[in-house]
Structures are given as structure tokens and as C-alpha cells.
N, C-alpha and C positions, 0 to 999 in steps of 0.2 A: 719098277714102274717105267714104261716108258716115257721117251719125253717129250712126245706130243701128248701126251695126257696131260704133264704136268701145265704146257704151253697152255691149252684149253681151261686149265682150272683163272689162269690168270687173266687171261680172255674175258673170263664172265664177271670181274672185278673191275666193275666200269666206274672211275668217278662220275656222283651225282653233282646235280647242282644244288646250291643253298636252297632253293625255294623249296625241290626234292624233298631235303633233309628235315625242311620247317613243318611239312605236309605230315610228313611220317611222325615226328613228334605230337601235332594235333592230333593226326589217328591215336595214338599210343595212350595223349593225356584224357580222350575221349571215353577211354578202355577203364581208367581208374576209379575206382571205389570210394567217394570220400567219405570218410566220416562225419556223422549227424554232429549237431553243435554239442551232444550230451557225452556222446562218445567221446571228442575230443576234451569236455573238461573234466569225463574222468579219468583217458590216459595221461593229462596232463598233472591232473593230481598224485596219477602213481608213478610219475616221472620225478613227482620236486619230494614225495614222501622216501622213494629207493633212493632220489642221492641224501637226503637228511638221514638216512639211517645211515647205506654207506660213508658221509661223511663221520659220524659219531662213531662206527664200527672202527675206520682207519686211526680218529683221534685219541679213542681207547688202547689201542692194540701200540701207538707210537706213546703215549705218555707211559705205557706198560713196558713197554723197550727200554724205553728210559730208567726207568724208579729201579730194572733190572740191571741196566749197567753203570748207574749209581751207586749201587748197593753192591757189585760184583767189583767193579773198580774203586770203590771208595771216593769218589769223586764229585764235588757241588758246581754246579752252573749258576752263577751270580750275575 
């Protein structure tokens, strides 16, 4: 590649200014989709039900570690 190409690529990499930056985020958040208030409390329902299972699944699977290396080591936790 030569390297007046590469000069040109850096060229076009002009700092903006803040206000620039704050404009282009309006555009951006103007772009987004939000979700109706029903929507939102039923992903939030199936966010707090996946970590209640998740959590039960990890606590099962860690008391099950345990009763196994109690029983494998012969060993009590008091």
C-alpha cells in the first residue's frame, strides 16, 4: 500500500467537537425502538424468573458437589 494512501486514510479522521458528538447520540437515541410499558414488565418478569431458576439450578448442582465430596472424602463441615 502506498503511503500516501495510508496519509489520506488519517486525513479523513478529523477530531469532532463535543456538541458534534452530543448531536450524533440524539440522532442515534431518536433511531431506537423502546419498549411499550407491557413489554417491558414482561421481559422483566423473565429476567427476575431465569435468574430464580439460574440461581436454584447453581445451588442444587453446589449442595450436590458437596454431599459428593463428603461422601467421597468422608469428611463433615460443622
Amino acid at each position: 500500500m502506498p503511503k500516501n494512501v495510508k496519509n489520506n486514510t488519517k486525513n479523513k479522521k478529523e477530531k469532532k467537537s463535543f456538541m458534534e458528538y452530543f448531536r450524533g447520540v440524539k440522532l442515534e437515541l431518536s433511531k431506537v425502538v423502546w419498549p411499550t410499558r407491557e413489554e417491558l414488565g414482561s421481559f422483566a418478569a423473565i429476567v427476575l424468573i431465569s435468574c430464580a431458576a439460574f440461581t436454584l439450578l447453581f445451588w442444587l448442582v453446589d449442595t450436590g458437589f458437596l454431599a459428593a465430596l463428603k461422601a467421597v472424602l468422608g469428611i463433615t463441615l460443622e
